[in-house]
C-alpha positions as CSV (number, residue, x, y, z in Angstrom):
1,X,-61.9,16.0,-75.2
2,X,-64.3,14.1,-72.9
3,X,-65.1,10.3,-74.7
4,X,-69.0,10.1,-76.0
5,X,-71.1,7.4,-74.2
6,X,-73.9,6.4,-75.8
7,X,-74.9,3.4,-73.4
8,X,-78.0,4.9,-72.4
9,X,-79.9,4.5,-75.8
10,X,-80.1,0.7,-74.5
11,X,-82.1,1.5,-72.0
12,X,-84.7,2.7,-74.4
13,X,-84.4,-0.8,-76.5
14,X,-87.3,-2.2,-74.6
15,X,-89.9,0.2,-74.8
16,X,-88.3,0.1,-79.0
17,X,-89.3,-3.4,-78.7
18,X,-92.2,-3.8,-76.8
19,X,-94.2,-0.8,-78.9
20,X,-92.5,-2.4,-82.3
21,X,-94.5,-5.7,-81.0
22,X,-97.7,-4.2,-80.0
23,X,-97.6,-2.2,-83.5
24,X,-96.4,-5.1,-85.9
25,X,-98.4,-7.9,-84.6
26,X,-101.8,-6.3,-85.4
27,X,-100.6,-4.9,-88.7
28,X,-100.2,-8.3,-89.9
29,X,-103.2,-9.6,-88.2
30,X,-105.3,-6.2,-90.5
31,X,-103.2,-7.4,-93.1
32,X,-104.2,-11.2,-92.9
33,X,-108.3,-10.6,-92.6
34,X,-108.1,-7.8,-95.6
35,X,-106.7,-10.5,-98.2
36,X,-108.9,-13.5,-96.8
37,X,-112.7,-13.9,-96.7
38,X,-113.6,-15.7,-93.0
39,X,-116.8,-17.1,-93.5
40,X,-116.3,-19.3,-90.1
41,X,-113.5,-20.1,-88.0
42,X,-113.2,-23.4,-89.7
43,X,-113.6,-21.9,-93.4
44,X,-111.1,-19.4,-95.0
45,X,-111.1,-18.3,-98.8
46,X,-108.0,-16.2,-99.9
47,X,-109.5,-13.5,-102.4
48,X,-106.1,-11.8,-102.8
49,X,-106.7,-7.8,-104.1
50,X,-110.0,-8.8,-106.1
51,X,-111.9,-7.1,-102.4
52,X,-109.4,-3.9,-103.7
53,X,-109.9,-3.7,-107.3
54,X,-114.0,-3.8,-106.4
55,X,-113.9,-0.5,-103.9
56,X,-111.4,1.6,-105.6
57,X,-113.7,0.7,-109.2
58,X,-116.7,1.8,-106.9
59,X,-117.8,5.2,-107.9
60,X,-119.7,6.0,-104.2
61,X,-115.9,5.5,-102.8
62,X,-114.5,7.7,-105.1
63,X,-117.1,10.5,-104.9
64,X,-117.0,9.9,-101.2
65,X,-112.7,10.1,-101.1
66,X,-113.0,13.3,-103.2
67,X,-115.5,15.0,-100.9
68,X,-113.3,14.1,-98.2
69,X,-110.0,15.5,-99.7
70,X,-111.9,18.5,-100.3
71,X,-113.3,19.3,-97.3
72,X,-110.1,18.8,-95.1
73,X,-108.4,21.0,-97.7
74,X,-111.0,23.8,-97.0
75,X,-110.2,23.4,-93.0
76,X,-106.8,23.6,-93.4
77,X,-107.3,26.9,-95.6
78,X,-109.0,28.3,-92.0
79,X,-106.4,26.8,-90.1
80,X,-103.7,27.6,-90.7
81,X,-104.3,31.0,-91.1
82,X,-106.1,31.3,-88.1
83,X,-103.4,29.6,-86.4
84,X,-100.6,31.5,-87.3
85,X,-102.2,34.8,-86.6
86,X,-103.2,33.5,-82.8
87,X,-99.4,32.1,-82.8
88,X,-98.3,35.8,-83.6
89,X,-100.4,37.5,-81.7
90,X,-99.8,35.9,-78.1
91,X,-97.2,37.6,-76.1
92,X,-93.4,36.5,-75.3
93,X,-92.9,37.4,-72.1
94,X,-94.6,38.5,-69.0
95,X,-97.6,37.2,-67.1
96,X,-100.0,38.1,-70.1
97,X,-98.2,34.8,-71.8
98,X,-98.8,32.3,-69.0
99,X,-102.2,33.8,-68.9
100,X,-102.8,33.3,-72.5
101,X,-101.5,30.3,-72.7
102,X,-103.5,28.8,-70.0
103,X,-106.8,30.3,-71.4
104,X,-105.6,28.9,-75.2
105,X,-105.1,25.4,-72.9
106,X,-108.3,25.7,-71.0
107,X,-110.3,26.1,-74.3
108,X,-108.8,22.8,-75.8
109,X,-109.8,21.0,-72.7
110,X,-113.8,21.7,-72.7
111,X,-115.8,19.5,-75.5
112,X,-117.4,21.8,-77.4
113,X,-119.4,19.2,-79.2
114,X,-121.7,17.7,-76.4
């Protein structure tokens, strides 16, 4: 039985690290303003959670999150549907599924909204 070499995974280590960077260092930056009111450079006030216990109390926000939830529920009850029927519906083989599948593509690529 041939030996397993799994050197090559360290040639992915620094796009690991250089995408962990770009990720982590803003995330503590978000993290850093969301606990601290800046009011200038020079002048910082740590307000810990009382910024979160003020909009999750806030009964806009809450009306606002439930609308929210139930508006992407009712898209995803089109969907998915919809999406499984075009998914069953395209053909396997043949040059009717390249054609489909390039008229499927060609339709994702035009903004609809402008």
């Amino acid at each position: 039985m041939k030996p397993v070499n799994q050197k090559a995974w360290l040639l992915i280590l620094p796009v690991v690290l250089c995408v962990a960077f770009s990720a982590v260092l803003p995330l503590m930056t978000v993290v850093n303003y969301s606990v601290q009111d800046i009011i200038s450079p020079e002048r910082r006030v740590f307000v810990g959670t009382e910024w979160f216990k003020a909009v999750m109390r806030d009964d806009d926000l809450q009306g606002a999150l439930l609308r929210q939830i139930t508006f992407s529920f009712a898209v995803l009850l089109v969907e998915i549907p919809l999406g499984i029927a075009l998914a069953l519906s395209m053909p396997a083989k043949g040059w009717q599924a390249s054609a489909v599948l390039v008229v499927v593509a060609i339709s994702l690529l035009i903004p609809w909204n402008v």
